[in-house]
Backbone and ligand atoms as CSV (ligand in chain L), in Angstrom:
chain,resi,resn,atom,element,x,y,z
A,1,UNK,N,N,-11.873,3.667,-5.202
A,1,UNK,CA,C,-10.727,4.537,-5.536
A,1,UNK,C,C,-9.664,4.480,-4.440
A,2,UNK,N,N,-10.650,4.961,-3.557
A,2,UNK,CA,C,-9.330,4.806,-1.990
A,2,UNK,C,C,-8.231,3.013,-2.066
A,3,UNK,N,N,-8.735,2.243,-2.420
A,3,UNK,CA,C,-8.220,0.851,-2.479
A,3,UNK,C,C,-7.158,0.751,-3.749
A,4,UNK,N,N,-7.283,1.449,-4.723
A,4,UNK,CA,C,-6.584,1.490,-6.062
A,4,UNK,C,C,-5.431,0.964,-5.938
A,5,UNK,N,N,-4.614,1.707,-5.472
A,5,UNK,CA,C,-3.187,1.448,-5.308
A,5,UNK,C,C,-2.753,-0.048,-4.760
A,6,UNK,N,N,-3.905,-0.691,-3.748
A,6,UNK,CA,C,-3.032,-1.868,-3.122
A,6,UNK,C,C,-4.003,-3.007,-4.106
A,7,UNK,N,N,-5.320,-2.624,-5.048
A,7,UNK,CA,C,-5.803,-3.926,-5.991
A,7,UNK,C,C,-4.381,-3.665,-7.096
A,8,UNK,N,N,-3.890,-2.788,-7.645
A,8,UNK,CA,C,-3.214,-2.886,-8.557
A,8,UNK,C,C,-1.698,-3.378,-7.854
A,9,UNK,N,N,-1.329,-3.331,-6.604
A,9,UNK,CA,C,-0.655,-3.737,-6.318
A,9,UNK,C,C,-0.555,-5.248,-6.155
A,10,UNK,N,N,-1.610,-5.774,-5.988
A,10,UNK,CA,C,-2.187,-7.221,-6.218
A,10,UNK,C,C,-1.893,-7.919,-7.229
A,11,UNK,N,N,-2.307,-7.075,-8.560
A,11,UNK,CA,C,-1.767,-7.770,-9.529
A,11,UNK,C,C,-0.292,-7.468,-9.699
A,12,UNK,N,N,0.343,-6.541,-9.661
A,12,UNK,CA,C,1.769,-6.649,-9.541
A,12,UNK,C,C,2.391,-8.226,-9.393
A,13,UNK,N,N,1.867,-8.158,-8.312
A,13,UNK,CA,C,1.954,-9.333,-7.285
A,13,UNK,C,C,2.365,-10.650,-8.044
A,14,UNK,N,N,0.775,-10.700,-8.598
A,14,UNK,CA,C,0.240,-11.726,-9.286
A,14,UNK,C,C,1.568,-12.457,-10.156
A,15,UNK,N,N,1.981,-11.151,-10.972
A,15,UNK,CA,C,2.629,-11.311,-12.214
A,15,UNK,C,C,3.754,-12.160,-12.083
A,16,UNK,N,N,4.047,-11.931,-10.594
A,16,UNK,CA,C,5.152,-12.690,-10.484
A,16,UNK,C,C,5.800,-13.866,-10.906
A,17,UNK,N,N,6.548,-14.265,-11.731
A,17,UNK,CA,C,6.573,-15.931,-11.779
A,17,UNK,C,C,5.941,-16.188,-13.311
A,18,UNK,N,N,5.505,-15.015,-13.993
A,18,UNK,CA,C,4.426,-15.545,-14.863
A,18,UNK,C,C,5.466,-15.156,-15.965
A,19,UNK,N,N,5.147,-16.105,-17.451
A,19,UNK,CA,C,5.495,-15.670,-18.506
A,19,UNK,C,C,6.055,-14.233,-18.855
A,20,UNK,N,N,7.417,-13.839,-18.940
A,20,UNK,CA,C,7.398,-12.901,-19.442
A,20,UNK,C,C,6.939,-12.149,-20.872
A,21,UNK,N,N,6.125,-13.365,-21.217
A,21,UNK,CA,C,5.765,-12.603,-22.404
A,21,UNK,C,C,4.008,-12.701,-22.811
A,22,UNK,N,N,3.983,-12.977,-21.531
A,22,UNK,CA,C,2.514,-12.732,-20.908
A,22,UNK,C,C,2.032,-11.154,-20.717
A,23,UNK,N,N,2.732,-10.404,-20.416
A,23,UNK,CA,C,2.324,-9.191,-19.532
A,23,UNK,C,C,3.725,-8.494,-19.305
A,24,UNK,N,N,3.162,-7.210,-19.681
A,24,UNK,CA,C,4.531,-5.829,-19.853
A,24,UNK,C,C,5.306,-5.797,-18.577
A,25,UNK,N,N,3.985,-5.985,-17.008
A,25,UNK,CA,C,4.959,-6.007,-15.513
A,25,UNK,C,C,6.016,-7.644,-15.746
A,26,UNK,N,N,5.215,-8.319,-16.355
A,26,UNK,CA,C,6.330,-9.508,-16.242
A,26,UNK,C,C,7.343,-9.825,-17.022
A,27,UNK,N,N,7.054,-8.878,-18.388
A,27,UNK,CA,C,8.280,-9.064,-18.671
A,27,UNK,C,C,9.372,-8.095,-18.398
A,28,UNK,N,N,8.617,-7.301,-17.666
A,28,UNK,CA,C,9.275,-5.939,-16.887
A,28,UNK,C,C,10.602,-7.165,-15.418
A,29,UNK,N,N,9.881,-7.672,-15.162
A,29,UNK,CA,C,10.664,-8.122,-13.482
A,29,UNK,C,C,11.652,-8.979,-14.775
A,30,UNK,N,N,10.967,-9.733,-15.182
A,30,UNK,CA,C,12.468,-10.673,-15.925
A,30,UNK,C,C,13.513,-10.210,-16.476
A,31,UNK,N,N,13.657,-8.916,-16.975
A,31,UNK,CA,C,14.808,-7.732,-17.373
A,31,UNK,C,C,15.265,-7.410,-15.688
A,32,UNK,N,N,14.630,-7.928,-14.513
A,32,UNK,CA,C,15.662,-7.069,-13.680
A,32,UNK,C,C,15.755,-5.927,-13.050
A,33,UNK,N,N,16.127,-5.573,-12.312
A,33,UNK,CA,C,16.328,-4.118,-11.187
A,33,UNK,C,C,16.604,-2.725,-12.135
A,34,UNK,N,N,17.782,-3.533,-12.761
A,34,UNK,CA,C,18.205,-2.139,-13.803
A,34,UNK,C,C,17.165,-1.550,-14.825
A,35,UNK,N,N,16.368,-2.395,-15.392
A,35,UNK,CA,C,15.546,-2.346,-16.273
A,35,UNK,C,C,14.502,-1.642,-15.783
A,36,UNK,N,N,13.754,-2.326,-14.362
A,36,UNK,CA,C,12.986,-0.946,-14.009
A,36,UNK,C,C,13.451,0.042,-13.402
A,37,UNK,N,N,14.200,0.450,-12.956
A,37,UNK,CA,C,15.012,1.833,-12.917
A,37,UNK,C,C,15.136,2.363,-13.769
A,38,UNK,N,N,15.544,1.950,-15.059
A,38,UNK,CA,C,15.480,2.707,-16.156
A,38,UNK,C,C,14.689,3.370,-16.614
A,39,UNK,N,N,13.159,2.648,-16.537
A,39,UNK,CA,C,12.039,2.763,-16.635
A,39,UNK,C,C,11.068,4.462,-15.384
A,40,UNK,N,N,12.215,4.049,-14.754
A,40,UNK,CA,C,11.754,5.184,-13.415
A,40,UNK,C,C,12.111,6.599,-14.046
A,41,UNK,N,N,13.736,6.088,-14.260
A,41,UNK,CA,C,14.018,7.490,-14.845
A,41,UNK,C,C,13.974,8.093,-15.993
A,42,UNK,N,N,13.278,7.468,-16.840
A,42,UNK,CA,C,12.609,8.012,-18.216
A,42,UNK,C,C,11.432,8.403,-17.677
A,43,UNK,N,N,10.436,7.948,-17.441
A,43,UNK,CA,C,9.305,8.504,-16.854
A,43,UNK,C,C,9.569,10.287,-16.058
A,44,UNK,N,N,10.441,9.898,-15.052
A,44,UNK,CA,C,10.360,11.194,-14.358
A,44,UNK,C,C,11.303,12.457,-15.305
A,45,UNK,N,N,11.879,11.864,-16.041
A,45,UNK,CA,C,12.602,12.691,-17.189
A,45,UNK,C,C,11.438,13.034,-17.940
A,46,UNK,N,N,10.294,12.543,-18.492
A,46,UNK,CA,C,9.004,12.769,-19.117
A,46,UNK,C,C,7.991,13.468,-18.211
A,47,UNK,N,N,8.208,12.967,-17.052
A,47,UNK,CA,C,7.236,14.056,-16.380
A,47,UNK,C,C,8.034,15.665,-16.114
A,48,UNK,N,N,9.193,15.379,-16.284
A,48,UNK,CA,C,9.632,16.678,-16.076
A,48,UNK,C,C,9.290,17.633,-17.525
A,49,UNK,N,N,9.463,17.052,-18.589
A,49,UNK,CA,C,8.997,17.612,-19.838
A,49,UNK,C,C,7.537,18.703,-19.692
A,50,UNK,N,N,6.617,17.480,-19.621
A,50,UNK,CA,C,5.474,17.387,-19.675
A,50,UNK,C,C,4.907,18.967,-18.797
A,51,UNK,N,N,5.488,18.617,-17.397
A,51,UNK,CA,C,5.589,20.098,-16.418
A,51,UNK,C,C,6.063,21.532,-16.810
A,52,UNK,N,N,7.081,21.490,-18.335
A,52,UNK,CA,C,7.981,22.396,-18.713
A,52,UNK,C,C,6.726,22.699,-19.627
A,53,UNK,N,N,5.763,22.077,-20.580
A,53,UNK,CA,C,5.128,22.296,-21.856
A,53,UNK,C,C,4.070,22.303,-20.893
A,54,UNK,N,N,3.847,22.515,-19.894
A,54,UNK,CA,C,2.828,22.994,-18.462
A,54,UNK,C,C,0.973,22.449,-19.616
A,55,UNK,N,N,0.714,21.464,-19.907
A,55,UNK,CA,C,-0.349,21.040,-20.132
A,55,UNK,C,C,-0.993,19.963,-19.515
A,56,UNK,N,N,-1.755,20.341,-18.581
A,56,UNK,CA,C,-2.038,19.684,-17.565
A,56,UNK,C,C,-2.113,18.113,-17.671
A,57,UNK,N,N,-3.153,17.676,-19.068
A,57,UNK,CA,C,-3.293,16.562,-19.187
A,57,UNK,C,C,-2.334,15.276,-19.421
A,58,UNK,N,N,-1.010,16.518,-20.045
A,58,UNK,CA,C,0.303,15.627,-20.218
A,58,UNK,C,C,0.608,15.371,-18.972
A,59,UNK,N,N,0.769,15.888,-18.001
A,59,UNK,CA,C,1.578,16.095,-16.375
A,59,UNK,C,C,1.366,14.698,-16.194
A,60,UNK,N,N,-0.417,14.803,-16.049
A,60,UNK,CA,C,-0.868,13.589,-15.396
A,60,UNK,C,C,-0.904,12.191,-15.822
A,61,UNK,N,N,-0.850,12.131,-17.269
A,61,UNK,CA,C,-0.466,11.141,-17.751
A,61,UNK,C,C,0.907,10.937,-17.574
A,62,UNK,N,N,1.727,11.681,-17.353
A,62,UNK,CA,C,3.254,11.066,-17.377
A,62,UNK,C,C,3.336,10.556,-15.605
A,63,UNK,N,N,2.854,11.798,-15.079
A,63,UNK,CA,C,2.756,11.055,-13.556
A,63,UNK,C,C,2.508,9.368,-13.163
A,64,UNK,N,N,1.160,9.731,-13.759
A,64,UNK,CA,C,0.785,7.991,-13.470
A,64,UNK,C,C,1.265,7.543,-14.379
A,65,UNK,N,N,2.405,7.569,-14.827
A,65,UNK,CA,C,3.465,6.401,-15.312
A,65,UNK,C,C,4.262,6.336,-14.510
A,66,UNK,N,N,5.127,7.263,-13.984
A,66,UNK,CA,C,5.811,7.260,-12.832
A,66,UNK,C,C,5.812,6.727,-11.675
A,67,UNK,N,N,4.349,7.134,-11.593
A,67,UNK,CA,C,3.748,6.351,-10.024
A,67,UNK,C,C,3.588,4.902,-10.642
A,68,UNK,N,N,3.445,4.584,-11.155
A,68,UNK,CA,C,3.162,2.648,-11.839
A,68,UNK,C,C,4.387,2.134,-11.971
A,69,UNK,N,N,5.168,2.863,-12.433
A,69,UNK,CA,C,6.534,2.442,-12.320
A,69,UNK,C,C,7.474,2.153,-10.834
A,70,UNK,N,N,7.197,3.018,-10.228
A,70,UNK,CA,C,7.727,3.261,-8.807
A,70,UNK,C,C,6.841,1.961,-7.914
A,71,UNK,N,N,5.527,1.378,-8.564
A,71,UNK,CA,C,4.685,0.666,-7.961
A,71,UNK,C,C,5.315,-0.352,-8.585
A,72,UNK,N,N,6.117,-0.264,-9.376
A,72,UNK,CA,C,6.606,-2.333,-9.725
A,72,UNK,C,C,8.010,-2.067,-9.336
A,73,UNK,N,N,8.342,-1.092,-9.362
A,73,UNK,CA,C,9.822,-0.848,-7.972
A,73,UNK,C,C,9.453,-1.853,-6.500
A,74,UNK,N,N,8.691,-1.029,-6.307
A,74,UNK,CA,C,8.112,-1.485,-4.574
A,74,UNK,C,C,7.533,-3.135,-4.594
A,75,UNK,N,N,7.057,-3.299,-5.891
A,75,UNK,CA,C,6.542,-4.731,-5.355
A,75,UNK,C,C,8.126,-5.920,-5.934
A,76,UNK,N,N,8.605,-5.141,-6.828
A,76,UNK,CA,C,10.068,-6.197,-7.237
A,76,UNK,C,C,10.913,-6.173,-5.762
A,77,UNK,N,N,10.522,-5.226,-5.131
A,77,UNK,CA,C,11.632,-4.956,-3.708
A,77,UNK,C,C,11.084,-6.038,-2.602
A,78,UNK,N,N,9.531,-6.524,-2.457
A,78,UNK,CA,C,8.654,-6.984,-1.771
A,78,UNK,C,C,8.190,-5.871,-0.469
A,79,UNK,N,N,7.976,-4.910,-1.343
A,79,UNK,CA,C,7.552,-3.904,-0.667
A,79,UNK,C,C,5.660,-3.570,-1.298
A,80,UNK,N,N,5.170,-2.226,-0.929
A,80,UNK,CA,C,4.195,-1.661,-1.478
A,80,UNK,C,C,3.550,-0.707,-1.448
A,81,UNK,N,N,2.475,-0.054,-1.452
A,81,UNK,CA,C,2.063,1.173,-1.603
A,81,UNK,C,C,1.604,1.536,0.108
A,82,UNK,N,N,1.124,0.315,0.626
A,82,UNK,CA,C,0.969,0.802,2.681
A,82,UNK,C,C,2.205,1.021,2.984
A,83,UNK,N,N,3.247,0.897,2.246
A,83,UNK,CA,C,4.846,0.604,3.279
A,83,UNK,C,C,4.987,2.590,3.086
A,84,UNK,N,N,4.741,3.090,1.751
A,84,UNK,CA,C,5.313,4.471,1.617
A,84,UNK,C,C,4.009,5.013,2.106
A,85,UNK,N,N,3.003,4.901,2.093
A,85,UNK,CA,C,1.476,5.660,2.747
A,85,UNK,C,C,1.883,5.912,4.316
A,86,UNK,N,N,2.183,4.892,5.111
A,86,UNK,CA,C,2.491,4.550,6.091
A,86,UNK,C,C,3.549,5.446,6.577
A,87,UNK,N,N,5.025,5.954,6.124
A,87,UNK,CA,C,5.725,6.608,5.835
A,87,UNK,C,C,4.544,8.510,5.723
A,88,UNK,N,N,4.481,8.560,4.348
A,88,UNK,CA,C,3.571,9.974,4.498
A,88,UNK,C,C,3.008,10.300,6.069
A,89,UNK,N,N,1.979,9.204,5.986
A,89,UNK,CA,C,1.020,9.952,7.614
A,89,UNK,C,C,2.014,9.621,8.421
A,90,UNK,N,N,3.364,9.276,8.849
A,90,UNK,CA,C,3.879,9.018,10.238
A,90,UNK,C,C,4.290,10.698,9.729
A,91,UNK,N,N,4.957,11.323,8.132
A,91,UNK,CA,C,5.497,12.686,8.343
A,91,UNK,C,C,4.362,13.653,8.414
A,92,UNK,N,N,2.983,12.878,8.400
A,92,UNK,CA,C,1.946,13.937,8.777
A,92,UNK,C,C,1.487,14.361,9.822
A,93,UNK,N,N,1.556,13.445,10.828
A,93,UNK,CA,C,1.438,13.647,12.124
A,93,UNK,C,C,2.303,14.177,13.169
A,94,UNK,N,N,3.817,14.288,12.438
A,94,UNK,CA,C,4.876,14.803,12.878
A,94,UNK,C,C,4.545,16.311,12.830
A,95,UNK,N,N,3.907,16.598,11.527
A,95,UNK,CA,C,3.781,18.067,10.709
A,95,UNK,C,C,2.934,18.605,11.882
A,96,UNK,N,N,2.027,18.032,12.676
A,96,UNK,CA,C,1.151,18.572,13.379
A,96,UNK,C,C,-0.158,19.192,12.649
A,97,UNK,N,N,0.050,19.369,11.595
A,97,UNK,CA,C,-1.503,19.539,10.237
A,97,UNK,C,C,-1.923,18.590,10.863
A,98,UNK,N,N,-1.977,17.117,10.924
A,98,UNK,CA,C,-3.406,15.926,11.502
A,98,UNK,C,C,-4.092,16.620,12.629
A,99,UNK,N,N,-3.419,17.071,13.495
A,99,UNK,CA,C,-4.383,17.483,14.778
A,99,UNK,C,C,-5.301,18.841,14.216
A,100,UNK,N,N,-5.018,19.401,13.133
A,100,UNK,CA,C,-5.551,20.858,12.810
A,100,UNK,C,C,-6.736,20.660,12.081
A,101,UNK,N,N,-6.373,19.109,11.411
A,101,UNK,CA,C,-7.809,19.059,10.154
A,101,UNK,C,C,-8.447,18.089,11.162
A,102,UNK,N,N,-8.789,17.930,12.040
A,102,UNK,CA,C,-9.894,17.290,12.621
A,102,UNK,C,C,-9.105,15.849,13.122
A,103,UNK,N,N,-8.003,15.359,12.552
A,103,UNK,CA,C,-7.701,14.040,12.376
A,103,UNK,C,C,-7.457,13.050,13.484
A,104,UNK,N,N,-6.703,13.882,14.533
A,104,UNK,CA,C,-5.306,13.656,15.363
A,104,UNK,C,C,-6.058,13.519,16.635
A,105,UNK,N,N,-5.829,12.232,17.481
A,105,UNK,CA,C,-6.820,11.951,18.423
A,105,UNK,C,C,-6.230,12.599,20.074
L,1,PRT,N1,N,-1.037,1.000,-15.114
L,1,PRT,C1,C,-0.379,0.341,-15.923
L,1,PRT,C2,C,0.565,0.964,-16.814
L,1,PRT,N2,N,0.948,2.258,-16.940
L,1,PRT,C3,C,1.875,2.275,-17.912
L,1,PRT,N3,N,2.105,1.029,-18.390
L,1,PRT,C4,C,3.020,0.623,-19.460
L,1,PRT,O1,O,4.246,1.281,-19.255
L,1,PRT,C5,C,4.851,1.559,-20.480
L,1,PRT,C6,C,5.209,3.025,-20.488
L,1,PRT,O2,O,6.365,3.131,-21.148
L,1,PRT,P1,P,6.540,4.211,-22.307
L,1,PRT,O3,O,5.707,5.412,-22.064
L,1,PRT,O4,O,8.002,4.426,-22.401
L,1,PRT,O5,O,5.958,3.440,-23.561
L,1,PRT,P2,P,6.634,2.265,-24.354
L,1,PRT,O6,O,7.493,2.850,-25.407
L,1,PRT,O7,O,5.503,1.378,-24.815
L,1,PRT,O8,O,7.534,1.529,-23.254
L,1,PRT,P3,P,8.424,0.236,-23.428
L,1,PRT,O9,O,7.487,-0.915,-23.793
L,1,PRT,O10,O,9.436,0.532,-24.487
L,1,PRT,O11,O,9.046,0.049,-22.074
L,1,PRT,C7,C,3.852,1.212,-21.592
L,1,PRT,O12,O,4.192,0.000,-22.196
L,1,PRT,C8,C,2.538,1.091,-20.825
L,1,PRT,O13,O,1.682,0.123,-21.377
L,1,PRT,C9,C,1.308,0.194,-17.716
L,1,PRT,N4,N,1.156,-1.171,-17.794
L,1,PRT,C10,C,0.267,-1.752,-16.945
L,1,PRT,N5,N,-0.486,-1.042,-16.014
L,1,PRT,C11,C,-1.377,-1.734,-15.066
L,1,PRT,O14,O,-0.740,-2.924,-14.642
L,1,PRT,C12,C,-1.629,-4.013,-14.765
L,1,PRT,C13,C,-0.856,-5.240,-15.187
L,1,PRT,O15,O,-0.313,-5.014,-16.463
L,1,PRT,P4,P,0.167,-6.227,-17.381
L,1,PRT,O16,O,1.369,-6.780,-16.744
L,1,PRT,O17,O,0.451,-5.590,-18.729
L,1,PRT,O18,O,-0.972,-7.204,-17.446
L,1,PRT,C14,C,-2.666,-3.597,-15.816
L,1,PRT,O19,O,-3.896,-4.183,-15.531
L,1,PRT,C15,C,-2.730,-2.098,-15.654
L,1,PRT,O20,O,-3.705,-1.798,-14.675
């Protein structure tokens, strides 16, 4: 589970280069920047729904569309999921919470 984010980021990866009509991420990159942006902001327009009709199971399904989406953002950029993780714990350790939960050396 802990690994999730950077195997699926793998295949992201993968897709690259491949048939767009192979696979939804590939034919996702061959539409372009705009195309997944678009894709970003329908999602988070749906997760905002989903949060309003407050049923949990919707939330999370629209989430992890969001987050999958935002994950073929980051890999079309040649970025990935350590680049924003990496980001979080540098603002966690800032927060001073790491030294409180045991973490912070
Ligand atoms: N996690 C996902 C994932 N989450 C959501 N989606 C796709 O994102 C789209 C969500 O858009 P919508 O809710 O608007 O549904 P839609 O109307 O079908 O969307 P459009 O086709 O019109 O864009 C759907 O087509 C979903 O299939 C995903 N497609 C792929 N993955 C993962 O990415 C990997 C690679 O996928 P492929 O490129 O398809 O092999 C897969 O192994 C999966 O693990």
């Amino acid at each position: 589970m802990n690994d999730l984010l950077e195997r699926l980021s793998d295949v992201l990866e993968s897709r690259k280069g491949a048939d767009p009509g192979s696979s939804y991420v590939a034919g996702l990159y061959s539409k372009g920047l705009d195309a997944i942006l678009k894709k970003i902001g329908e999602e988070a327009t749906e997760t905002v729904m989903a949060a309003k009709d407050g049923v949990p199971e919707k939330i999370v399904y629209e989430v992890a569309d969001l987050w999958f989406h935002t994950l073929v953002l980051l890999a079309q950029q040649g970025l990935g999921p350590a680049d924003v993780l990496a980001e979080l714990d540098r603002r966690f350790g800032l927060s001073g919470l790491e030294e409180k939960a045991g973490r912070g050396s």
